[in-house]
N, C-alpha and C positions, 0 to 999 in steps of 0.2 A: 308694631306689627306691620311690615311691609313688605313678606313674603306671603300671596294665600295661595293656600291652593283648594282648589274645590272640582266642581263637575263643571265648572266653565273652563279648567285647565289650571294652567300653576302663573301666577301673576307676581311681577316685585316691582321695586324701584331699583335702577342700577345702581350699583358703588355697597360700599359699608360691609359688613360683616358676611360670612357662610352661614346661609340658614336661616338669617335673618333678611335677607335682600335676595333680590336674581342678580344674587353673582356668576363668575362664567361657570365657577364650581357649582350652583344650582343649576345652570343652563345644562351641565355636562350630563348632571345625576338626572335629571328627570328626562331630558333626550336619552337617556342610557335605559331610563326604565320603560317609557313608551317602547323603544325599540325592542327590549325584551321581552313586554306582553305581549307582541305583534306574534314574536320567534315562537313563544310558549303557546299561542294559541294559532299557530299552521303548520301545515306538515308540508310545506312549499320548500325549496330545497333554494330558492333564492326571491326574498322579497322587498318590494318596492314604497318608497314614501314620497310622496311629491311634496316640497317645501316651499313656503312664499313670503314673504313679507310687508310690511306697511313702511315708510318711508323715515320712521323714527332715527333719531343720529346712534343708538345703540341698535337699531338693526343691522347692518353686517358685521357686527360682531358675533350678536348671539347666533346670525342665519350659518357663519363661519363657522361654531362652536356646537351647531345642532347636527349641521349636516356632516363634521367631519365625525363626531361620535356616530350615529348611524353608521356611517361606512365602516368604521373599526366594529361595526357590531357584524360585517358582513351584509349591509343591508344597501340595496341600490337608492341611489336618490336622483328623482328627476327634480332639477330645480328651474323654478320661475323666476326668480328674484325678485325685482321689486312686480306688488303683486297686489291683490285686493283677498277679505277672507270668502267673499263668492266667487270668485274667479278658484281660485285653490278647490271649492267644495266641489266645484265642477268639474275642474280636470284632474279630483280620484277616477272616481268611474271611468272616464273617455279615457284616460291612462291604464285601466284596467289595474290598476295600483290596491296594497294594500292597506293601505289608509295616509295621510297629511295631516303636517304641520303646519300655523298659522301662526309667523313670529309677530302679534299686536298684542298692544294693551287697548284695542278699540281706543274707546274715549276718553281714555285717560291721557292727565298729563306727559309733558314729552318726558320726565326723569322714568315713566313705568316701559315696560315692555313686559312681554309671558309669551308661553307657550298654548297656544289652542289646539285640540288633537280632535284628529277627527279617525272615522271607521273608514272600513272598503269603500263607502254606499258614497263618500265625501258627508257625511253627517257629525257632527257632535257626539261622544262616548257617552255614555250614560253613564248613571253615579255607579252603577254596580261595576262595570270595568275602571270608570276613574278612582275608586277606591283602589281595585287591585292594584293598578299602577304606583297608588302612592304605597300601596305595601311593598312593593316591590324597592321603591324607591328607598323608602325608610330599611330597608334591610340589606341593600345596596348590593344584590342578588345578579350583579352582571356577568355573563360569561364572555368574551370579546372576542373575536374571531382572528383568525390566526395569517402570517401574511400573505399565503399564498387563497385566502377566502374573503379578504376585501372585499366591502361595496363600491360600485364605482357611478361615480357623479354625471349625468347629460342633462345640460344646461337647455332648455325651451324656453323663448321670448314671447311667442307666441298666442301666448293664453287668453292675454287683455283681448286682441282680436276674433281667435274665437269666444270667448265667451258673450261679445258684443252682436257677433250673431249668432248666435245662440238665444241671445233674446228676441233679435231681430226676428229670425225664425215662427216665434210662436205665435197660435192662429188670431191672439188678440192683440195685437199690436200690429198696427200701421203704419206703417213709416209714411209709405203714398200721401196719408189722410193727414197726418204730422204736418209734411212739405208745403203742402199745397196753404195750411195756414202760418205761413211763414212767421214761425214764431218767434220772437225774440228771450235771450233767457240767462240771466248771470248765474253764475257757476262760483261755490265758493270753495275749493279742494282742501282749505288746512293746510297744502305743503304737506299734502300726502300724495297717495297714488291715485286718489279718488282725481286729481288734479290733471292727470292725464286721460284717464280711462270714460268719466263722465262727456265731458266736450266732447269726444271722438265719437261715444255715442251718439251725442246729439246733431254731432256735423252731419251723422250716417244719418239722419232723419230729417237735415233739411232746415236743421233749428240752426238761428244766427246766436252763436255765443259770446258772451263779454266773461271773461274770466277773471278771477278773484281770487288770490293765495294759492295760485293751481303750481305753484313751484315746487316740486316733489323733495325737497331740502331737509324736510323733519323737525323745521323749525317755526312748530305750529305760531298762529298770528296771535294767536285768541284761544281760551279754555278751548280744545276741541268736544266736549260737548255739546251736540244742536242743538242749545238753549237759547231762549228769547235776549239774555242778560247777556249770550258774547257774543252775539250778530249784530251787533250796532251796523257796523259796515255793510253788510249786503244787503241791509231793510234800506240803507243811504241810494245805495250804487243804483237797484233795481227802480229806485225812484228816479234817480237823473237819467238813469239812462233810457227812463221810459219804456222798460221790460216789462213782457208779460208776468213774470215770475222769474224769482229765484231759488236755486237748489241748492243745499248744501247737506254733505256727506260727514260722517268719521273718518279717523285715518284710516281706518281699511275696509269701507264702504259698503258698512252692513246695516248702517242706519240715515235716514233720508228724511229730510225738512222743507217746507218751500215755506215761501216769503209770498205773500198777493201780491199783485201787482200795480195798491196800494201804502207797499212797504212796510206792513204789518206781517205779521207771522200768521202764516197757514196752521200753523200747531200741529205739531210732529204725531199727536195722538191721531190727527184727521188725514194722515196721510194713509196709514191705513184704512179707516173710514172710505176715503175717494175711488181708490186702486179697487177695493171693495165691490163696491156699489155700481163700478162699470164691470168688473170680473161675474159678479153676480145676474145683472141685466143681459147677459149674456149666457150664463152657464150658471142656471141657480143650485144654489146647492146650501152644505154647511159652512160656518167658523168657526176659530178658534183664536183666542188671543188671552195675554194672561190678564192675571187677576190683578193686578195694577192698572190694567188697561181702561180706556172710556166706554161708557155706556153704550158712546155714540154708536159704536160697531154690531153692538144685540139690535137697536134700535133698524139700523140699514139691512140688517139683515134676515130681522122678521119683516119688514117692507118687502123683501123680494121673495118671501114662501120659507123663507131657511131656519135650520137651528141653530143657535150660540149658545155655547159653551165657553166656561174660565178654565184655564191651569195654572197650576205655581207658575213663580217666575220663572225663568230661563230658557232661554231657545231648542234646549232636549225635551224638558216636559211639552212645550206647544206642540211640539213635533209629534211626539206623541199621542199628544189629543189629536190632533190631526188624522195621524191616521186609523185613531180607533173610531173617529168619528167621519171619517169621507171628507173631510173637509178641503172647499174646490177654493180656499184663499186661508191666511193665518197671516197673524205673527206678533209682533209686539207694540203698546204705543209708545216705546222709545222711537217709533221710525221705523220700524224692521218689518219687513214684506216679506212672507214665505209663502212660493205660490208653487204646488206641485209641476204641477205644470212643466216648470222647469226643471226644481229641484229644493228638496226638504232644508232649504235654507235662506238666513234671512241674505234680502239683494237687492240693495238701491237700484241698481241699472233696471231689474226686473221692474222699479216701482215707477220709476223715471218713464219709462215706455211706456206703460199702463195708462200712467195720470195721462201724459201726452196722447195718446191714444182719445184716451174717453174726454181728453177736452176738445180735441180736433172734432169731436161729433156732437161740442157743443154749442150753444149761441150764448154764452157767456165771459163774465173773465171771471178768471182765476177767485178775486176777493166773494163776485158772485155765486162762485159754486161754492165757498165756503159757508157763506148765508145760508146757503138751502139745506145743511144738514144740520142734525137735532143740537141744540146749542147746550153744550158742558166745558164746564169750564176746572181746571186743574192746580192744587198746588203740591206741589213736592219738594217737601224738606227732609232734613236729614240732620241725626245728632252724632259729633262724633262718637267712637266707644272708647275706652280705657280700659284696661285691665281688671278695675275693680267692677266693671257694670256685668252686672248678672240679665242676659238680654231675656236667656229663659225665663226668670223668675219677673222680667217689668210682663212680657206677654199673656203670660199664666194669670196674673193680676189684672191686667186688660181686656181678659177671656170671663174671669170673672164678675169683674164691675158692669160688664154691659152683656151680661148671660141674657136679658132677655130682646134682646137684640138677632136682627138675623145672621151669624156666626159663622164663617169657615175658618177653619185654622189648617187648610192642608197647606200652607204657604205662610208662615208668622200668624198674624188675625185678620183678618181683614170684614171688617163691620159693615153691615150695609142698614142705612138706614133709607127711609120711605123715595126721600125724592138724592141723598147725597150718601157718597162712602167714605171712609177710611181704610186706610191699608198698609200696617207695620209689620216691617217683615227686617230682619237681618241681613244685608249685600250679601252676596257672591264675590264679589269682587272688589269691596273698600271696606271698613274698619270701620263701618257708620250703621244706624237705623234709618231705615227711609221709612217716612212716613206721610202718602200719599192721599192727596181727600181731593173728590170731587164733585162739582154743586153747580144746581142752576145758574148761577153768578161765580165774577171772581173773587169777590168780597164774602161770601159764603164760604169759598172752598178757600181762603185764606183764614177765617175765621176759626172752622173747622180742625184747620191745620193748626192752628196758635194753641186752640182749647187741649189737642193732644200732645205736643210737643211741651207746653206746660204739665199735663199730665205724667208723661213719663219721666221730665225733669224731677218732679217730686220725689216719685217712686223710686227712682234711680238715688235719689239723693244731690243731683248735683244742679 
């Protein structure tokens, strides 16, 4: 199963079979359907989608094969090209556009690519519309517009730059305050877009950059996951080169890691955490972040007066909590910064300026501000699935065995116990169970993890 489609959009591996893969005949059918939910729900006489891409070697194909369907659907497209998925969520609105498409498979390997579909607002569809699309899709409900009612394509390059100040712009960020601590800072892009767009931010702040994999080629160096296991090289670089820190992005720069600037890992849960804690010192208020997430974020945030709150996974549900809850920061501890502020989406460049921000206003480095906040430590594994594993039926079991336990299941299970959690949920987006623990120690929340991963092995049978 290497086609999913879900409420984070329609995701494949290129090549192999219709239906079973994002083939261009998938790319065509689901660009065909988004474009037709767009038609079905406005009574606009001609409407707009802004499209962008991440730097993958099947990106201008699919970007070629989305935007020319739109247009045969009668629908304009202003296109970015190569692009970031903040950058695209930004320039719906400012485009007064009907909604965008985002050609990444984020974190995934270079053979994936998909489609991410966002609303007017530049946000993520909720499951209620991402289902009608796949009906639509499944019933292949297109009506195509005829030649004299073509959409017609205007190309914008522009976007990386505005949306660079755009961050610049907002009232917590200092560039001034940036500058004046002439920071030093390896940048590690993937050989995506983040490979451009990052460094330019930070030249615009004064920061000296050493760059790393910033070739926008598509031909990632290392799993593009900002995991501790495929950064060997920037924990190396940031050491010899005697950096304060190092950044590293996805290929389409929605999730954000640093490295201290003792070449260990800042840990991608604590980047939120940080962004946090100086957003909040500032303008306290609520969070929000899901329920995979670190404790460490309740903890920063009852510190500064505020309420924490969990959602299910995925960047719509946070969002939502967000906004039923006032929430003045969010987002995920995959890395992902949602600061209204801005805009209802996750954005490393937002996070990048932040952290840089509130460290310029500090008398520390980098590994020392990791010290200071509440110490949790994570492990996250994952089993693959086959067709025979009945994922509902291990969960229901695992809701059961530890019923007197403290219990949410609006998101798979996720267990909390006194001082560490557990958290099995079903992907979104891969063909796996994650199953997430986190404990005082790392030898705890490995443990933790072994004792469940063993656990559902059984039940599952394999």
């Amino acid at each position: 199963m290497t086609l999913i489609k879900s409420i984070s959009g329609i995701r494949g591996t290129i090549g192999g079979k219709v239906g079973d893969n994002l083939t261009p005949v998938d790319a065509v059918k689901f660009a065909s359907a988004y474009g037709t939910f767009l038609k079905q729900n406005s009574n606009k006489e001609k409407l707009t989608v802004v499209i962008g891409r991440d730097a993958r070697i099947s990106g201008p194909m699919i970007h070629n094969l989305v935007q020319n369907t739109l247009v045969g659907l009668g629908i304009n497209v202003i296109d970015l090209g190569l692009s970031t998925t903040p950058t695209v969520e930004i320039a719906v609105p400012l485009e007064k556009a009907d909604g965008g498409i985002i050609l990444t498979a984020s974190h995934n390997p270079k053979q994936w690519n998909a489609l991410k579909l966002l609303n007017a607002k530049g946000e993520f569809l909720n499951g209620e519309d991402g289902a009608k699309i796949l009906e639509i899709a499944e019933a292949e409900a297109f009506d195509f517009s005829d030649v004299d009612s073509l959409g017609e394509v205007t190309e914008n390059n522009a976007y990386m730059d505005i949306h660079i100040d755009e961050v610049l712009n907002l009232p917590l960020v200092d560039a001034d305050a940036v500058a004046k601590r002439k920071f030093k800072v390896v940048v590690d892009g993937v050989n995506s877009s983040g490979g451009i767009i990052i460094p330019k931010l930070l030249e615009q702040m004064g920061v000296e950059v050493v760059e790393l994999y910033c070739e926008p080629n598509g031909h990632f160096p290392h799993n593009p996951e900002p995991l501790k296991e495929h950064l060997g090289d920037i924990c190396k670089l940031v050491l010899e080169e005697k950096a304060d820190f190092g950044i590293v992005v996805d290929p389409d720069v929605d999730r954000l890691a640093f490295i201290s600037n003792d070449g260990e890992m800042f840990g991608e849960e604590y980047t939120l955490v940080a962004c946090a804690d100086y957003v909040l010192s500032k303008t306290p208020g609520n969070t929000v972040s899901n329920m995979s997430s670190s404790r460490a974020l309740r903890d920063i945030t009852e510190k500064h007066g505020g309420k924490y709150q969990a959602s299910a996974v995925g960047e719509v549900n946070v969002v939502t909590l967000m906004k039923e809850t006032n929430a003045i920061i969010g987002g995920e501890g995959n890395g992902g910064i949602i600061y209204p502020e801005s805009h209802y989406g996750r954005d490393s460049l937002v996070g990048v300026a932040l952290f840089l921000t509130h460290l310029a206003s500090l008398d520390m480095t980098v590994a020392e501000l990791r010290a200071s906040y509440p110490q949790y430590f994570m492990s996250k594994n994952k089993i693959e699935l086959t067709p025979q594993i009945d994922v509902d039926a291990i969960l229901k079991a695992m809701t059961e065995k530890y019923g007197n336990e403290d219990i949410t299941t609006i998101d798979g299970v996720k267990i909390d116990f006194p001082t560490e959690w557990v958290h099995l949920r079903k992907s979104n987006t891969e063909p796996i169970i994650r199953i997430y623990t986190e404990a005082p120690t790392q030898q705890e929340a490995d443990v933790l993890a072994e004792r469940f991963v063993s656990e559902i092995k059984a039940i599952a049978g394999i």
